[in-house]
N, C-alpha and C positions, 0 to 999 in steps of 0.2 A: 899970259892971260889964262885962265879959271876958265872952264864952257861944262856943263851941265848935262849931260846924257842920260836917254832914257832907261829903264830894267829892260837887260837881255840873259836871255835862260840858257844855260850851255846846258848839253845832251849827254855829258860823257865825262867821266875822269880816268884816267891811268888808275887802277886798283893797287897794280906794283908796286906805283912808286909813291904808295901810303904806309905810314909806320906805324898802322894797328892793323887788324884782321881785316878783310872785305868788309866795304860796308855795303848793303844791302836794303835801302829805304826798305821798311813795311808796311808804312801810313802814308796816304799822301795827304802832306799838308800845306797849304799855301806858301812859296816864298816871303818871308818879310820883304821890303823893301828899305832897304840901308842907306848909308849915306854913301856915295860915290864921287871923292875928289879927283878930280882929273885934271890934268894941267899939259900945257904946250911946251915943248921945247922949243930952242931959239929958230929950230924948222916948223915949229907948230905941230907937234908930234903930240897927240893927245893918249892918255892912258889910260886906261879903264879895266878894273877887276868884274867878271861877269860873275853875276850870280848865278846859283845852282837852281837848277827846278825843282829839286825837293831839299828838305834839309838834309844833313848828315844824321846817320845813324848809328847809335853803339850802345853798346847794353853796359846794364850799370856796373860800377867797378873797369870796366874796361881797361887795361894798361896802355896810354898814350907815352910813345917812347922817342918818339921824335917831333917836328915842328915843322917841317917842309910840305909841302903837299905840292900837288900838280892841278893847277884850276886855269882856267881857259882867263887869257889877258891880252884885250884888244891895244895893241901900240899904234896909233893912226888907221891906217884899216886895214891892218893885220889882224888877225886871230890867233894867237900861239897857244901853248900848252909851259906854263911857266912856272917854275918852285915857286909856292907864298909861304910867307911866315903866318903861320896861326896862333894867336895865344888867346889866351882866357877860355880857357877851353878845359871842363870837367866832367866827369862820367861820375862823381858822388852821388848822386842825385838821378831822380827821375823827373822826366819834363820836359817843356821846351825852351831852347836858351841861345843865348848869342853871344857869338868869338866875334875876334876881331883881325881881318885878313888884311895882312900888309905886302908891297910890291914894293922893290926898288928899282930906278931904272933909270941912268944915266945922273946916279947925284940926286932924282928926286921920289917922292917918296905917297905913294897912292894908298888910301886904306879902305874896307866896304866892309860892314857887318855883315856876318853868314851865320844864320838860323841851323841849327841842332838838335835835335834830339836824343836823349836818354831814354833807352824802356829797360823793365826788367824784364825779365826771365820768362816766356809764355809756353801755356800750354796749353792746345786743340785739342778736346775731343768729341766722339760723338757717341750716341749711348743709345743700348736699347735696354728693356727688361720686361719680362712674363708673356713673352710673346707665344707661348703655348699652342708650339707648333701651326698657330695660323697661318701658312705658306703661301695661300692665293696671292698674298698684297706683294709678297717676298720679292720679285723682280721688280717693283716698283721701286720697295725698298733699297735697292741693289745701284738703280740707277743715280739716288740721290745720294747715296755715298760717296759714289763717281764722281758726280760733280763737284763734292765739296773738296775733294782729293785734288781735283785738278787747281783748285783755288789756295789750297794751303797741304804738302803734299805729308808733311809731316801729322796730319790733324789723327790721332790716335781712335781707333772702334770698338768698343768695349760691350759686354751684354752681362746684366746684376741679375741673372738667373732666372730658372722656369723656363728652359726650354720645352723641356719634359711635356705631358699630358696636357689633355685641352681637345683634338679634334682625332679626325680619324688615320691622320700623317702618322701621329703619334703611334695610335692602336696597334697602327700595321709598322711600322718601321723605325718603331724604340730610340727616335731621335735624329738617327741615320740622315732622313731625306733632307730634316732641319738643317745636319751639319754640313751636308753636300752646298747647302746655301751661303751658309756661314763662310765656309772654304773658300767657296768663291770671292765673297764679300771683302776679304783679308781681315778676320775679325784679326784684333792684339790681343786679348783679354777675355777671362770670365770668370763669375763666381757661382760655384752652384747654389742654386734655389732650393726650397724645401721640398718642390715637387722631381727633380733630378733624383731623388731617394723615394721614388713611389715604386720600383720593382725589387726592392730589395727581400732578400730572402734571411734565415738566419745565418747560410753563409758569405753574404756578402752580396753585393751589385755589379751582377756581371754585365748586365746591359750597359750603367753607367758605364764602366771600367771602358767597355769597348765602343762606347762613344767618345769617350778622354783619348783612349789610342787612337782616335782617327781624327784627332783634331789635330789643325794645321797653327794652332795657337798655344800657349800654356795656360794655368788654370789658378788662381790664388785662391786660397783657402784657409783660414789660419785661426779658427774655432772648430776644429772637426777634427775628432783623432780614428783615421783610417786603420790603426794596426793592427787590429782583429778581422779587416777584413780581406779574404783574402786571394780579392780579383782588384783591390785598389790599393793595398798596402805596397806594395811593391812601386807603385806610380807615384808616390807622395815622399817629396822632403820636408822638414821639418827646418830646412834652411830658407832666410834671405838669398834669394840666386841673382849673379850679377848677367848671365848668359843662360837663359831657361831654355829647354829645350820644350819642342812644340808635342802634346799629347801628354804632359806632366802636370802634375798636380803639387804649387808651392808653398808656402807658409806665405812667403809675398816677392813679390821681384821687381829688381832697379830696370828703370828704361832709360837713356840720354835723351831728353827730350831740350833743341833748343840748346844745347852748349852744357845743360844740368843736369844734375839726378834728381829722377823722378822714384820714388816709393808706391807700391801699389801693393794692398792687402785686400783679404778677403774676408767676409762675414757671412756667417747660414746664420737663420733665426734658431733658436735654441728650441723653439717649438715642434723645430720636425720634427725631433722625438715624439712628436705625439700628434701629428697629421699626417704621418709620410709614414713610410715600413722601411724607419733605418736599420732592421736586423742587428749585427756588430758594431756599426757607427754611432758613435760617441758624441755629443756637441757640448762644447765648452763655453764657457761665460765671456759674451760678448765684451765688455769691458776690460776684462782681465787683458783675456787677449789681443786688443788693441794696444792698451799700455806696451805690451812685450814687443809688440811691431812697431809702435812709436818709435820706442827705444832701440831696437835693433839698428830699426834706420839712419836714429843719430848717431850713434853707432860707428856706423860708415861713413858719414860723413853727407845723409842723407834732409836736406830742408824740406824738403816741396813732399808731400806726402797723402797720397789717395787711398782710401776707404773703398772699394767695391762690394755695397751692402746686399743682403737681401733679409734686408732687420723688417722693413717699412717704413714710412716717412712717419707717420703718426699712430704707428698700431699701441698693441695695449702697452702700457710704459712698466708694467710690471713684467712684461717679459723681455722683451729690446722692443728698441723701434731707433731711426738716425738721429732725428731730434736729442734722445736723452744722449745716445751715441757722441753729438757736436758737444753735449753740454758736460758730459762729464769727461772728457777725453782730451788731453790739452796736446797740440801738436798735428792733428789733422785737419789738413787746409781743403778739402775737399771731397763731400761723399757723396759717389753714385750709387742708384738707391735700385731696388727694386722691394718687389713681395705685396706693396696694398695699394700696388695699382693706383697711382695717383699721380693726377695730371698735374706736371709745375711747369705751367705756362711760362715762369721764369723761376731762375735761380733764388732757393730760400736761403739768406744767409743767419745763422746763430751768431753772434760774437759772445764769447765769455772770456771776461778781460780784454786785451790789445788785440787776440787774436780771433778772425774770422771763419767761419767755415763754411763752404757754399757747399748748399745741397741738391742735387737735381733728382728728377724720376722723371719717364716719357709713358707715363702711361699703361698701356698694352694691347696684346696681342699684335703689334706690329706698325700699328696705325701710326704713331708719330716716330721720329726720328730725332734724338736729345742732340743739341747742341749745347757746347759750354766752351769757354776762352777765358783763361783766366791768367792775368799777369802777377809775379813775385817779383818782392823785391831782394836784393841779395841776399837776407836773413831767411828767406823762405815764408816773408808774410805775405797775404793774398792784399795786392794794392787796387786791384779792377777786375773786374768779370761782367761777362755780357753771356746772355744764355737765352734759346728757343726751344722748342718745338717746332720742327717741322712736319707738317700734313702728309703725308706720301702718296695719296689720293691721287692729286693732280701730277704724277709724273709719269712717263709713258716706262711701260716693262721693257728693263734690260733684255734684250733678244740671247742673250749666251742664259741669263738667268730663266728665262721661260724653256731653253732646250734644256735644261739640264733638271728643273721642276717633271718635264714632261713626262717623262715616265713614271714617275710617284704621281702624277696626279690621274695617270689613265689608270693607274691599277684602284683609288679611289674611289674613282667614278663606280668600280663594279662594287664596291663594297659596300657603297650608300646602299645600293639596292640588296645587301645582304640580311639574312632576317638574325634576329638577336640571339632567338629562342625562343620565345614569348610568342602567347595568344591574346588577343583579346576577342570575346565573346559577342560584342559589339560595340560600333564607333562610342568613342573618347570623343565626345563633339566641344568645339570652343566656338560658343553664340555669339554675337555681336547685335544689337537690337537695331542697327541704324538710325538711330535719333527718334525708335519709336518705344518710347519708355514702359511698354504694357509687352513689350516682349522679353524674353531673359537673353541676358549678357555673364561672359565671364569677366565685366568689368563691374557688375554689382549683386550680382545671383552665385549661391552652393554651386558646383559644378562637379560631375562624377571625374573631370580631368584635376582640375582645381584638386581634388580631395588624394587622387595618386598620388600627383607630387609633392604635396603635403606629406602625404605618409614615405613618401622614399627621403624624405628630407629628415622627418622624426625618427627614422629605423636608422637611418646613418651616424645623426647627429648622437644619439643615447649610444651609438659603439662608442664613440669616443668621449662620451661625458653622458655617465649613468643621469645625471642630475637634471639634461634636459627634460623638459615637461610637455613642449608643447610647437611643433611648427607652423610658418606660416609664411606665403609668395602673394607678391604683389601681382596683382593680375596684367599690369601692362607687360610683364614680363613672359607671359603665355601667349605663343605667338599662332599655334596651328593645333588643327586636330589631330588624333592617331585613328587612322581606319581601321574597320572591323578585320582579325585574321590576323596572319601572321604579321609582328611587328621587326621592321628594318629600320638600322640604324637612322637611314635620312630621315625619318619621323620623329624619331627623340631627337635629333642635331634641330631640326625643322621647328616641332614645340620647344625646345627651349634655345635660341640661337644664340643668346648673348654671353654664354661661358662664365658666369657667374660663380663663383663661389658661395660657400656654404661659411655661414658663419652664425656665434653661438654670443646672445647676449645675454647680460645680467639687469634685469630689472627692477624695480619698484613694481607696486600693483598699480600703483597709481598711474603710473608712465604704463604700464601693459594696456588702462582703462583708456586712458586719455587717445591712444594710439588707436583701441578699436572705434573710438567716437568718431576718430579720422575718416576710420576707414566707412562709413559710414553714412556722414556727415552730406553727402551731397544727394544720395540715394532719396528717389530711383533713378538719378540721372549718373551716366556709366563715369570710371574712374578708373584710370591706369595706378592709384595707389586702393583698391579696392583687396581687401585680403581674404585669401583663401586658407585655410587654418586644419591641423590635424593637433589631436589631443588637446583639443580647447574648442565649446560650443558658444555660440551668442545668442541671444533673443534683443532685438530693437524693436522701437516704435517708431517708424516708421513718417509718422502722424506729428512728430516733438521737432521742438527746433533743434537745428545742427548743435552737434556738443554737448545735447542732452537728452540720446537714445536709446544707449544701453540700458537695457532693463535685466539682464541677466549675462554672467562670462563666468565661466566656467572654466578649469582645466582638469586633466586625467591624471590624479593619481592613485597608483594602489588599484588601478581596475575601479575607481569609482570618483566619477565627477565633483568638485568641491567649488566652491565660488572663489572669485579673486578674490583677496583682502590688501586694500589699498598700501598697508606700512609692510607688507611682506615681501620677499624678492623670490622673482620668477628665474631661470633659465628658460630662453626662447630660442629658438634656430627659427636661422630666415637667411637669404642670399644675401651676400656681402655690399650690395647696391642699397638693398635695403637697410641695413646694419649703419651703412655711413651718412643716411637720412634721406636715400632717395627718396623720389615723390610726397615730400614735404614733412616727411615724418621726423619732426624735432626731437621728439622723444627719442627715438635713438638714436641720432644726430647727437644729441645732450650724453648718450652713455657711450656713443664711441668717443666723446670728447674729452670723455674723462675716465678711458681706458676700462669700461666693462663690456668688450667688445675684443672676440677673441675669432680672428679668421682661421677656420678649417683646413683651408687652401683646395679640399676638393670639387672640382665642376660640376653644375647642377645639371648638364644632361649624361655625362656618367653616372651619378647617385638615378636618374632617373631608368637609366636600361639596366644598372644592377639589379635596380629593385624589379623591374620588370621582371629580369629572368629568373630572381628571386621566387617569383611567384608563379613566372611560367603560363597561368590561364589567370585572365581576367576580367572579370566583371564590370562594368560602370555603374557607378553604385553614388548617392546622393541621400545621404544620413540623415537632415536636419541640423548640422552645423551651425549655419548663419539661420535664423529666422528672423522676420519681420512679421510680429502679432497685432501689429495694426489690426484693428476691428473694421 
């Protein structure tokens, strides 16, 4: 007689006595329920193959070299541990699928489908990029790595550059207090940024150098020819390394990731040459040298292949950015991004052709934490990925990371209150009218602050591009006064908090016009996109409808004021928030979109205490810039 039993889950198989490698479920996914014949012997002896709790695992191609296995086999009310025959069973394929588990026992013959799985080839990591020395968050940061460590141990940590400049860590401790963090962290990986070449001299980057020496990581790099310089020439091979050593600088290096080789290359944006003081250092054409790391990789024998950029996701296409990176470059299945600061909530993928390329960036300064998983299949194509952002806000500070921040941030603490150099003559005042419209705001009023940073932005931006004409800061970005007297750093960190970069656009007049109508346009009710302007005056009315106030705009050339002409192009500086259309401004929105939008990379409250000390005594001074001739 035939009796009918219910699904029972065994907990456990002999590993040993399987004829492929350990299997290791990594998903958990529900038992199928099979069919289970069971029959009585002439004692009523019933038989039953138990199923598994999870399926079986193996990765694809896997070599199955035998057919026995050891799976838990009820005979009456026994439970043993008994060889089954398994067949139909393939590792060609990724997916989920079902064999067929047979038992013989005493002459009769039991069979129960068992659920499987095939995955390819995965690999974890986690990312950061332009975290610019903002160290406060850092122990937070420290603890969510933790965690993710303990969930997947192999999960790799990497950072796409710009440790470098940004706060006052930087000023005083050229990296140092950053990598003390990093150390701890276990970064794997990094690629330098444009701003990692901001102390360079003509003879080379001794700070960098001895920030690479004291890393507990190595370094890819594979657009940069160090050999003239001669505190990092000595640190850099021009080799694929299969065993890198930590504190060295490589063309690109294999990691085993998951049973595979992984490829990892590096990219600087070619424009440090002309944002950063590469003295010696050379940068090479982004695609070229991609091609050459491709191919190196295959080379060896390498599919799976990462990009560690600091191109940009979207910067101007004429000079790099990852984007043209994915689209011209066949064989890289993944790039982590840094350099334009841009939040990918999730993974962007390119495809050109068959193949895909997932792209991530986390942001910056610190604030999120990049995840990415991405599974291969044995040819090295990308068949799945899942990818975050995490917030680091809500996690409490690793306590080893807070004792080891500590003493870089008491020495901090006195430096805030150090003075720069700089006078001012009296307060730098930043109004706010309160919702009473007949009082001035630096959210719709000329400001003697407004008009500083203006002009330290226009003195910076013409070093590095004669052709600038004209700057200009949105006012939500001016956060505090500067008091009368000696000025200390915590008052420029203070009026300008949000570490903005400098960035240099190409205009139309028309888009220049359209932009100050913006600005404008709600006046005299206050406006975080309200601008403040150096080498460029307005006259509005006041009195007209929004969109049509402009009655006069102006820009400085030659030492003499000229009107805008709508079919002509301007060069404009302005903070790179603003550059990417912050506070609604389309129009540049429209020209970083189609690459007339060229980041500086340097931070607007350094550009502001250079110019300070630039000038050493200063005045609060409110020109006539913005007028409103309302009658």
């Amino acid at each position: 007689m035939f009796s009918s039993k219910s699904e029972r889950l065994f907990t456990g198989m002999i590993a040993a006595a399987l004829a492929v490698s350990a299997i290791v479920p990594v998903a958990s996914v529900e038992a199928k329920q099979g069919s289970k014949d069971t029959y009585e012997t002439k004692k009523s002896e019933a038989i039953e193959i138990l199923l598994p709790e999870s399926p079986l695992v193996f990765k694809q191609g896997e070599k199955i070299t035998g057919k026995h296995w050891i799976f838990n086999v009820k005979i009456g009310k026994q439970v043993r541990k008994q060889p089954v025959n398994l067949s139909n069973l393939s590792t060609a394929k990724i997916g989920e699928f079902t064999a067929r588990a047979t038992y013989t026992h005493k002459g009769e013959r039991v069979t129960v489908d068992i659920p499987y799985q095939v995955e390819g080839f995965k690999l974890a990591v986690m990312h950061t990029n332009d975290t610019h020395a903002s160290l406060d968050s850092a122990p937070k940061r420290a603890t969510a790595i933790n965690q993710l460590r303990q969930e997947n141990a192999d999960r790799l940590l990497i950072d796409a550059g710009d440790v470098f400049s940004g706060s006052l860590y930087f000023n005083e401790f050229k990296g140092l207090a950053d990598l003390t963090l990093m150390n701890y962290m276990n970064y794997d990986l990094m690629v330098p940024g444009n701003h990692e070449f901001d102390l360079g001299t003509e003879a080379g980057h001794q700070e960098f150098a001895t920030f690479i020496q004291n890393a507990k990581f190595p370094f890819v790099s594979s657009n940069v020819d160090y050999s003239a310089d001669q505190y990092l020439s000595s640190l850099y091979s021009d080799e694929i390394e299969r065993k890198p050593y930590d504190g060295k600088l490589y063309e690109g290096v294999i990691k085993v990731v998951d049973g595979k080789k992984v490829g990892f290359f590096g990219l600087t944006t070619e424009d440090t040459a002309n944002i950063a003081s590469p003295g010696p250092i050379k940068f090479q054409h982004y695609v070229e040298e991609a091609e050459k790391a491709v191919k190196a990789f295959k080379q060896r024998g390498v599919d799976q292949i990462v990009a560690v950029s600091h191109l940009g996701f979207d910067d101007n296409p004429a000079i790099d950015n990852d984007l043209e990176l994915a689209k011209r470059v066949e064989g890289i299945d993944v790039i982590i991004g840094g350099h334009s600061h841009s939040r990918l909530d999730a993974p962007v993928v390119v495809v050109d052709g068959e193949e895909p390329t997932v792209i991530v960036q986390a942001y910056q300064y610190g604030e999120f934490l990049g995840t990415l998983d991405v599974e291969f299949d044995h040819t090295g194509k990308v068949v799945a990925h899942q990818g975050k952002l995490i917030d680091i806000k809500g996690y409490a500070a690793d306590p080893t990371a807070v004792s080891l921040l500590a003493p870089f941030a008491k020495e901090i603490e006195s430096i805030r209150n150090a003075e720069i150099g700089a006078t001012t003559t009296a307060a730098f005042d930043n109004p706010r009218d309160a919702g009473d419209v007949n009082k001035p705001s630096v959210r719709k009023n000329e400001t003697a602050l407004g008009n500083l940073i203006t002009d330290g932005m226009l003195d910076r931006a013409k070093q590095v591009d004669g052709e600038v004409v004209a700057a200009i800061q949105n006012a939500g970005g001016i956060r505090a006064s500067i008091n009368a007297g000696p000025v200390t750093a915590g008052e420029v960190l203070t009026t300008l908090p949000f570490g903005n970069t400098l960035a240099v656009m190409t205009l139309q007049g028309s888009e220049l016009l359209s932009a100050l109508e913006r600005s404008v346009s709600v006046y005299p009710i206050e406006s975080g996109g309200f601008l403040h302007m150096s080498g460029m005056k307005i006259e509005f009315d006041s009195s007209k409808a929004a969109n049509n106030r402009i009655v006069k705009a102006q820009v400085l050339r030659n030492g003499q004021y000229v009107d805008v002409v709508t079919n002509e192009n301007y060069k404009i500086a302005t903070n790179f928030f603003a550059a990417k259309g912050g506070d609604n401004y389309l129009e540049f929105k429209k020209a970083y979109e189609e690459g007339r939008v060229n980041d500086l990379g340097i931070i607007d409250w350094e550009i502001m205490r250079d110019y300070l000390v630039k000038l050493q005594t200063v005045t609060p001074t409110v020109e006539g810039r913005i007028v409103d001739i309302k009658q």
